[in-house]
N, C-alpha and C positions, 0 to 999 in steps of 0.2 A: 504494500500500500504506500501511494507517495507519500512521503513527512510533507507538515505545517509550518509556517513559520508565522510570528507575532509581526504585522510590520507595524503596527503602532498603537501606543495603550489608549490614547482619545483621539478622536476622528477631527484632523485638522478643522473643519469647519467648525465641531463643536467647540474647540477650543475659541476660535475666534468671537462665537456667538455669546460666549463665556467671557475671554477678556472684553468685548465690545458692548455690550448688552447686560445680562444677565439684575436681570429687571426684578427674579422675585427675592434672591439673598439681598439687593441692593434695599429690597422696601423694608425684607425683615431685620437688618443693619437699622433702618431710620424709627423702627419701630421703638427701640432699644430696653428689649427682653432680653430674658435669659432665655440663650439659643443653647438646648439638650443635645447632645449629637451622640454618635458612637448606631448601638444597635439594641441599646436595654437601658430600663429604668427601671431599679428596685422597687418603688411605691409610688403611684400619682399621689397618691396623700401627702408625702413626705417632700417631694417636689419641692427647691426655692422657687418663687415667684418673684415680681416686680411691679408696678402700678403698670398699666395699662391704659390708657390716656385715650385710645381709638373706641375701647370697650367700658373704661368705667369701672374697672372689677384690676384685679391683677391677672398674670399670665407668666407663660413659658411657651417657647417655640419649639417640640420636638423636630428638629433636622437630620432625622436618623438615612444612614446609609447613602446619604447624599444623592436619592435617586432622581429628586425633578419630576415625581409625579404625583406625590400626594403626599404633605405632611401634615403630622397633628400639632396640637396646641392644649394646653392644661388653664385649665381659666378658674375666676376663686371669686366669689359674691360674699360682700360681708356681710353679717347677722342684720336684716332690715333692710338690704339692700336690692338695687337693681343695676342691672347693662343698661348699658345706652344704646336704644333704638339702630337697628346694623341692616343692611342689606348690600350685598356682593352677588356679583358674575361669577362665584363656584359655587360647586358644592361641598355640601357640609353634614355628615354624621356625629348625632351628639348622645354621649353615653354619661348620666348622672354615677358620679363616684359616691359622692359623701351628700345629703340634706337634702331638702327640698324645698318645693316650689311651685313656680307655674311660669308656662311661658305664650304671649300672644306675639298671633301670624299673624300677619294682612298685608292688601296691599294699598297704595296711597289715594284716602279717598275712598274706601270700600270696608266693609266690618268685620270685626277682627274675632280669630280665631284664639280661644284662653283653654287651656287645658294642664293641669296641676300633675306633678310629679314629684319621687322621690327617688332615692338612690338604689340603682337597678333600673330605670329608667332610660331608653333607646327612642332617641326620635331623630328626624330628617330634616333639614332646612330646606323647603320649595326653592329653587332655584332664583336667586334675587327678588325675594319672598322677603318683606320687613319683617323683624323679630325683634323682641325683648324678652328677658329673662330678669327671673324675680323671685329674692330668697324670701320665703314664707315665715322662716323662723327669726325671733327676735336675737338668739340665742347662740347659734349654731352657723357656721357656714356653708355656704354650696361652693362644692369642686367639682367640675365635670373635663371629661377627656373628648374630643371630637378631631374627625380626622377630615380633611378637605385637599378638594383637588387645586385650592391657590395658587399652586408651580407651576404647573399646567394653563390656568388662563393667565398669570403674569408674563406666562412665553409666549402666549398666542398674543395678545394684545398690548405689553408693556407698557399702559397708561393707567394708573393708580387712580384717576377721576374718572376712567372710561367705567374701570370695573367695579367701584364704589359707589357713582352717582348716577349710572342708569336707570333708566324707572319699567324698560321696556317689562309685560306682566306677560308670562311663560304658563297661561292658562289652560294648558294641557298638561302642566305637572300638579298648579293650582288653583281649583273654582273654589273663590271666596264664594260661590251661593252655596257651595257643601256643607251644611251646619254639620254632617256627620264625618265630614274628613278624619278627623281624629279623634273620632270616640267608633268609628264604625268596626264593625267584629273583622279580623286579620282572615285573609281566604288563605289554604293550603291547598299547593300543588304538588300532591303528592308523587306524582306520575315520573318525574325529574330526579333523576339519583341525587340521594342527598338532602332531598326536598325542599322547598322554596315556599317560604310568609310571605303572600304581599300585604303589608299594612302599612300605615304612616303613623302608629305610636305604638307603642309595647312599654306598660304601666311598670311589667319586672320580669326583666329578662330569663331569668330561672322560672316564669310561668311556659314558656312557650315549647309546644309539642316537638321531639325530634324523632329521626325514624333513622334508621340503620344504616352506618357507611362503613362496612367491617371490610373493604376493600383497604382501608387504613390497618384494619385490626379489629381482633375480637372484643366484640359489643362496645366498637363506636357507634355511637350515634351523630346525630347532627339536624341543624337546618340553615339553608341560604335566607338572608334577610333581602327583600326589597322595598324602596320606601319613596316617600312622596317622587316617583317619577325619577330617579337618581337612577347616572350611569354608574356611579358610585354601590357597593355593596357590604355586607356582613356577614356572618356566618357564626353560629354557636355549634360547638363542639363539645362533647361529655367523652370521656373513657373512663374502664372503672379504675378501681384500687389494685395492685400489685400487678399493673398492666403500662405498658406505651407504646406508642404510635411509632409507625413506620418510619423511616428517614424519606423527608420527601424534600422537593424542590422546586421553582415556579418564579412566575415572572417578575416584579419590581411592586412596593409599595404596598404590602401585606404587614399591617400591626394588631399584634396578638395582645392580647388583652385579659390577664388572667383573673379567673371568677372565685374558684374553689378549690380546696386543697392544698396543696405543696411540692415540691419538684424541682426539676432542671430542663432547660433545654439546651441541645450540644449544635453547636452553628460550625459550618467550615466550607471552603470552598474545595472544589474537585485538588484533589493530592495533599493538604493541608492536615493538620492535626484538630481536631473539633477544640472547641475555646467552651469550656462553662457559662449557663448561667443560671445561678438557684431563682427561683420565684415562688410568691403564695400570692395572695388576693391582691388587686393593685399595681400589679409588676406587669410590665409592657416587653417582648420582645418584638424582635424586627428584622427578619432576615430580608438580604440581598436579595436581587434577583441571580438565580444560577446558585444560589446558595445551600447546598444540603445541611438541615436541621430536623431535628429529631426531640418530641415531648416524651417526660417518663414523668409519672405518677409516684412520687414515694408517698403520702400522704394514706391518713387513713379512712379518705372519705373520696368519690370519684372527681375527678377532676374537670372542671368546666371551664371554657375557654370560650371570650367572644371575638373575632378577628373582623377589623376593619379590612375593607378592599380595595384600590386605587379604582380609578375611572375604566370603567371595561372596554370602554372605547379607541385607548392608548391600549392597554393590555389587555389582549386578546390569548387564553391559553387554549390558541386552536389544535396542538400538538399533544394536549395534553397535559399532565402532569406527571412526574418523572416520581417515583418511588423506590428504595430499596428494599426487596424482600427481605423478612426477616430472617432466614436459612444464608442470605449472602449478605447479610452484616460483617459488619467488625464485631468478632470473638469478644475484643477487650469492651466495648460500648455493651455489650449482655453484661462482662463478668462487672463492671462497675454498676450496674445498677442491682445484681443482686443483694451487692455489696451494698448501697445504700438502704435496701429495702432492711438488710439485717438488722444495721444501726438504726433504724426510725421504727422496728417490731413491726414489719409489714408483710403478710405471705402475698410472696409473688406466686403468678397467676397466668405464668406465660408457656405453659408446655405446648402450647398450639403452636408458639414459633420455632419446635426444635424440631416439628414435625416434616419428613418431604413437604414438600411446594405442591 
């Protein structure tokens, strides 16, 4: 077979469009947040923050893996408080960590949609859809995680008043005459491996039904999220106790988002050594695209997982998704998690991977 050669690590054009342009690091520089980078964060709770002057609240800019097509941001409402009325050219998935609240849609000139939430709570931002958000407790504060396609329309358009101050209404993701938009019951397409919610609110994400995706591993479950009309998606994940998931890998702008239990996940790119990372509830990882990673359960309760999704529009996984079976692992990534399972009193649960394929 003929050999490959690398002729170059970033594609001159990109680079140029980088030194010459590069519109969305430039906004989030002027923004001046604490910019998160790397590929993990221990705790959204724990997270420093900074005032936030655009929102009204504080924030942090997640810049994980530097992919340019979707990042998140950690935002913080104080006891009594509220955001400042926002509307934007992206999209935006919003996931309540800590308190509650309520938050009113509309559009300008038209009636507005309120609907109250608390921590566990998944909703959508209509596509330059006004919002405000609003901490209910006198007491307590709201922190929530959301992830948006920003990078994405900063590159398409480069004008910070184009995508801030449009007013144009995308009345096919949003009818302000729907009083039921978001109180309306979630439809299930179960037919789609995997299965797919279409809804635009989820009150608490641990309510919502999953069905079987043991192509990952035995007794995964799962379901795809769709929401207010978003290229943008989601996806909850369960596996049980003294069990993990297959190594798998996939395209750009995937954050994992952890629900329940405790664990690790091992990250590494093709011939590399996998790198650690522990998490329990709060903890965000983030792989690469092209990046094989792999979840393990050591906890003593099933592990639940909600993964935001970049824009499907950029990323299209029309090839599929790449998995390693568990018969052609790495020996040593089994023996160190049985090894963990000992130290935390946990029967593992995995004779089905030693089995032939």
């Amino acid at each position: 077979m003929a050999k490959s050669e690398l002729e170059f690590q970033v594609h001159p054009y990109v680079q140029f469009m980088t030194d010459r342009h590069d519109p969305y690091h430039r906004w989030v520089q002027k923004e001046g947040l604490p910019i998160l980078t790397g590929e993990y964060i221990a705790d959204v709770k724990d997270a420093q923050l900074a005032p936030w002057e655009r929102k009204g609240g504080k924030g942090a800019i997640l810049s994980f893996t530097d992919q340019l097509i979707a990042d998140g941001y950690i935002c913080e409402i104080g006891p009594g408080g509220q955001l400042k009325p926002q509307h934007h050219m992206y999209e935006e998935i919003v996931f309540i960590s800590e308190g509650q609240g309520a938050t009113s849609i509309w559009y300008e000139g038209g009636p507005k949609h309120t609907f109250e939430w608390k921590a566990g709570a998944l909703f959508a931002i209509p596509l330059n859809a006004h919002y405000q958000h609003f901490n209910a407790s006198g007491t307590e504060v709201v922190r929530y995680f959301a992830l948006t396609s920003a990078p994405v329309a900063f590159e398409m358009f480069r004008d910070e008043s184009f995508i801030f101050n449009t007013n144009y209404e995308f009345r096919d993701r949003f009818d302000p005459t729907d009083k039921e938009y978001f109180s309306r019951e979630g439809q299930y397409f179960t037919e789609y491996y995997g299965g797919i919610l279409h809804t635009n609110f989820i009150a608490n994400i641990r309510d919502i039904n999953l069905v079987a995706r043991e192509k990952r591993g035995k007794g995964n479950r799962n379901m795809y999220i769709h929401m207010a009309g978003s290229s943008m998606f989601a996806h909850v994940s369960r596996f049980p106790v003294g069990t993990y998931k297959k190594a798998h890998r996939h395209g750009p702008g995937a954050h994992v988002y952890m629900l329940d239990s405790t664990g690790y996940t091992l990250m590494w790119m093709e011939g590399e050594e996998p790198k650690r990372f522990d998490w329990h509830e709060g903890s965000i990882v983030c792989p690469a695209a092209d990046k094989w990673h792999q979840h393990y359960n050591t906890g003593s309760e099933p592990c639940r997982f909600l993964a935001f999704h970049a824009n499907t529009a950029v990323q299209r996984e029309e090839k599929g998704i790449e998995q390693i079976n568990f018969q052609d692992e790495d020996a040593r990534l089994r023996d160190m998690y049985f090894e963990e399972c000992r130290k935390s009193g946990v029967q593992v649960d995995m004779a089905h991977a030693l089995q032939p394929a």
